[in-house]
C-alpha positions in Angstrom: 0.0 0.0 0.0 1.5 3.2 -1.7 0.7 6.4 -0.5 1.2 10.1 -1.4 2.0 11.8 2.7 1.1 15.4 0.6 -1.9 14.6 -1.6 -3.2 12.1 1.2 -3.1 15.5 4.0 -5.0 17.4 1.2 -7.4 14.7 0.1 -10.4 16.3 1.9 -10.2 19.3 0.2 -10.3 17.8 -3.0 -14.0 18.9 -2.8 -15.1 22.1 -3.8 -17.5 21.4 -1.0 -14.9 20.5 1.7 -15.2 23.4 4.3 -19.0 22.7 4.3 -18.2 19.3 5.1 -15.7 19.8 7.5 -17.8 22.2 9.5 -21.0 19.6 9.2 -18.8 16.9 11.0 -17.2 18.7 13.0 -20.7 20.1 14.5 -22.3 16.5 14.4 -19.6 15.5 16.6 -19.7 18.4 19.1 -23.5 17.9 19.3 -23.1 13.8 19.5 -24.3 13.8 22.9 -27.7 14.2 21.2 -27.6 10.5 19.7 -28.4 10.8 16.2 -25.4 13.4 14.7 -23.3 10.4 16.3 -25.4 8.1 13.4 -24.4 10.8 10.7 -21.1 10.7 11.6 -20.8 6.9 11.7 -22.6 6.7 8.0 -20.0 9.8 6.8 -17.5 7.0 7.8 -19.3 3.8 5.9 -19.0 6.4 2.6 -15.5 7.7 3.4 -14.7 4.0 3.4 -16.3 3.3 0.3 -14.7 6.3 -1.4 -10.7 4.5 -0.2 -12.4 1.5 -1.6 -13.2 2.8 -4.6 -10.2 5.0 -4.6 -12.0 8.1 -5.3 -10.6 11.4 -6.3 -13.0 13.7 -4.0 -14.2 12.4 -0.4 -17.8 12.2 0.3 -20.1 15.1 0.9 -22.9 15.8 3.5 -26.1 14.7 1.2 -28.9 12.3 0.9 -29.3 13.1 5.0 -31.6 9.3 5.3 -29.3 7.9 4.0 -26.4 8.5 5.5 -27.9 8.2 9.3 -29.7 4.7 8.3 -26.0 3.6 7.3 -24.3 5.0 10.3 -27.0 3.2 12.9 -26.4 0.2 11.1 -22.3 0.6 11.4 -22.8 1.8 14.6 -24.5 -1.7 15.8 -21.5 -3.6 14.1 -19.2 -2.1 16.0 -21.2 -1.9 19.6 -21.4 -5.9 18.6 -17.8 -6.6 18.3 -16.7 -4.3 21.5 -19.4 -6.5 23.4 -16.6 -9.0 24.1 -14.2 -6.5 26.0 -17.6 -5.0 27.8 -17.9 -8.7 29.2 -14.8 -9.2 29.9 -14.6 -6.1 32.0 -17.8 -6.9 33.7 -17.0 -10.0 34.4 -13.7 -8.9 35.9 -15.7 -6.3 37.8 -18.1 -8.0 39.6 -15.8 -10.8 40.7 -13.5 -7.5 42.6 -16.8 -6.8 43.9 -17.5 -10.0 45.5 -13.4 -9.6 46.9 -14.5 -6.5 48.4 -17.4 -7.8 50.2 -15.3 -10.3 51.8 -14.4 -7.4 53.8 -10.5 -9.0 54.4 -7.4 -7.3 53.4 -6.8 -10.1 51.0 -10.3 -9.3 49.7 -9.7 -5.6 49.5 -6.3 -6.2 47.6 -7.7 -9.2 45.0 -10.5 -6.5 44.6 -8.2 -4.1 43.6 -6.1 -6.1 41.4 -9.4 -7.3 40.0 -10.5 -3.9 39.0 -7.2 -2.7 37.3 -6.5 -6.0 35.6 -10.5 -5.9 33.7 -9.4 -2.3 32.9 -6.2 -3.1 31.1 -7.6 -6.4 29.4 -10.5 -5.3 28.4 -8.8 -2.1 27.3 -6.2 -4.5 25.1 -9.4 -6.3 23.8 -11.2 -2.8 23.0 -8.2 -2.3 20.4 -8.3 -5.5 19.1 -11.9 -6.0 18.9 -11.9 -2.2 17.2 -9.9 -3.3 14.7 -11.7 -6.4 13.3 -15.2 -4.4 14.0 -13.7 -1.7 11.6 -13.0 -4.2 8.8 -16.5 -5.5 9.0 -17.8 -2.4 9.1 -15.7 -1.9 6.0 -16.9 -4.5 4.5 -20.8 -4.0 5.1 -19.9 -0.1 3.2 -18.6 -2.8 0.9 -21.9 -5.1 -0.1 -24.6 -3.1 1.7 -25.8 -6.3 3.8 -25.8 -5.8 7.7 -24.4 -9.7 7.6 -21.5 -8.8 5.6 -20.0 -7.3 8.5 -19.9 -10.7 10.4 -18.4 -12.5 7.3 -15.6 -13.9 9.4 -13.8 -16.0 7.1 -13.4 -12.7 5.1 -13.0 -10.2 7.9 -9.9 -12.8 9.6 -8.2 -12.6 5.9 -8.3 -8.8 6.3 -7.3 -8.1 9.5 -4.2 -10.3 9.3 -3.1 -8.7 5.8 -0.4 -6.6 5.6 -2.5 -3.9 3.7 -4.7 -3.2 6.0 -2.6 -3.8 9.3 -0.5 -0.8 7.3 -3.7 1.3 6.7 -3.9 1.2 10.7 -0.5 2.3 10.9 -0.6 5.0 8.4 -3.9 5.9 11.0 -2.1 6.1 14.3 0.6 8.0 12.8 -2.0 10.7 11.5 -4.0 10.9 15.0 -0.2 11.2 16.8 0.4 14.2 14.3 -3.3 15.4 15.3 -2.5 15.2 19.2 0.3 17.2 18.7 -1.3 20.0 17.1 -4.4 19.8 19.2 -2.0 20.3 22.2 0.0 23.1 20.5 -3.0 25.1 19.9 -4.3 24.2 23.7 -1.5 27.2 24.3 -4.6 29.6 23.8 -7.5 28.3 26.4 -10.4 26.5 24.6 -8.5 27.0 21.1 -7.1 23.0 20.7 -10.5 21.9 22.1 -12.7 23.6 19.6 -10.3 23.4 16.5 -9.3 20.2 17.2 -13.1 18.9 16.7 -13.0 20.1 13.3 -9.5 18.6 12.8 -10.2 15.3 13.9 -13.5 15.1 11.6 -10.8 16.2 8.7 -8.6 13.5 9.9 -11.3 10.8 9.7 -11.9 11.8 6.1 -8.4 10.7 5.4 -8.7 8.0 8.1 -11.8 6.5 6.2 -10.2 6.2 2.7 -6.6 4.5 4.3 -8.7 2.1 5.9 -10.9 1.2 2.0 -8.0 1.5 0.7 -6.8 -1.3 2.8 -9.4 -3.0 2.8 -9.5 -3.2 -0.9 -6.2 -4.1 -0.9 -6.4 -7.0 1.1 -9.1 -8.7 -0.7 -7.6 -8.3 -3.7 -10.0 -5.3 -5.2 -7.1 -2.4 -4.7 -4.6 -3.7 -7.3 -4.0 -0.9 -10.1 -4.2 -2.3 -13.6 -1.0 0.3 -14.5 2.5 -0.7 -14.2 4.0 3.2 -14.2 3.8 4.7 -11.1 3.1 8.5 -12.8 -0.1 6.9 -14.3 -0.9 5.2 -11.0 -1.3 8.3 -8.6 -3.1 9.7 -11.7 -5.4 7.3 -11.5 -5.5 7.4 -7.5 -5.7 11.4 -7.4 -7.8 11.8 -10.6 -5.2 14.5 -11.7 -1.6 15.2 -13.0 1.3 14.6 -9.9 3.4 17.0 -12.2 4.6 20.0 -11.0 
């Protein structure tokens, strides 16, 4: 997996609508506390997928409203699915430091204790893991349409252990470090990195979305370019000349 660092930072404003969307996100996110902008911003996602999928030239705009929220509940309930292991797992681990508490002994008190902080970190290792393999069948329900494709496990296990897509995850973590830092940069100026960085986080997941369809292309075997020269292949990828 081939990318551009420069055309890939200004891939969302390949849009002539791109501040517009930017600003939508951005607001749906601030406002996600109200339930249904967190829907719009999970079916922006299933189309910024399919646009790395189908390597598009622009990112995905704000339209067709239904749509998009019917598509982001329905992501939405993929992902809550696959992070129910880790939510078990943490239970689990929590009400057994409960019942260690109750014994009211110091041996009690301290198995509660480690209890508690072991569910946090395995469940938080599981989180990741489970995030991970939720996003690819996420991917792949933006991919066929059909709330079942995103518990296709014989095709989701191929994914997540190819190399593609493990290095569209990388390619990811890089960009949110590189967002952190800004973010905390701009926190210089009270209430400055929290409100920008909103907005920059939503123009990160634009870029985040097509790494991760691009990967996911890539690993089951739809992201191969049919050109051998690497001038026509960013062409192709960028939908423009990457002459000066």
């Amino acid at each position: 997996m081939n990318v551009d660092i420069e055309e890939l930072a200004k891939y969302p404003m390949e849009s002539d609508e791109w501040v517009t969307t930017v600003l939508i996100g951005g607001l749906a996110t601030i406002f996600s506390f109200l339930i249904l902008p967190i829907f719009l911003v999970s079916g922006y996602l299933v189309r910024a997928l399919r646009a790395g999928m189908e390597d598009a030239s622009e990112p995905p705009t704000f339209d067709d409203w239904g749509g998009m929220v019917t598509e982001g509940f329905v992501a939405a309930v993929i992902g809550f699915i696959y992070q129910l292991v880790p939510l078990i797992v943490f239970f689990v681990f929590v009400g057994g430091s409960i019942l260690a508490f109750l014994t009211g002994t110091d041996a009690g008190g301290l198995a509660g204790l480690a209890g508690i902080f072991g569910g946090l970190f395995v469940s938080w290792i599981l989180a990741i893991v489970f995030g991970v393999v939720g996003l690819a069948g996420v991917a792949n329900y933006a991919r066929e349409g059909r709330f079942g494709a995103g518990f296709d496990f014989g095709l989701i296990v191929d994914v997540v252990t190819d190399r593609s897509y493990l290095l569209a995850w990388g390619y990811v973590i890089v960009l949110n470090v590189v967002v952190g830092f800004v973010v905390a940069a701009l926190n210089i100026v009270p209430f400055l990195g929290t409100l920008v960085g909103v907005f920059l986080t939503f123009y990160a997941l634009i870029i985040a979305g097509w790494l991760w369809g691009q990967g996911f292309a890539e690993a089951v075997g739809e992201g191969e370019f049919p050109s051998t020269d690497a001038d026509t292949r960013e062409q192709e990828r960028w939908g423009h000349d990457t002459d000066p």
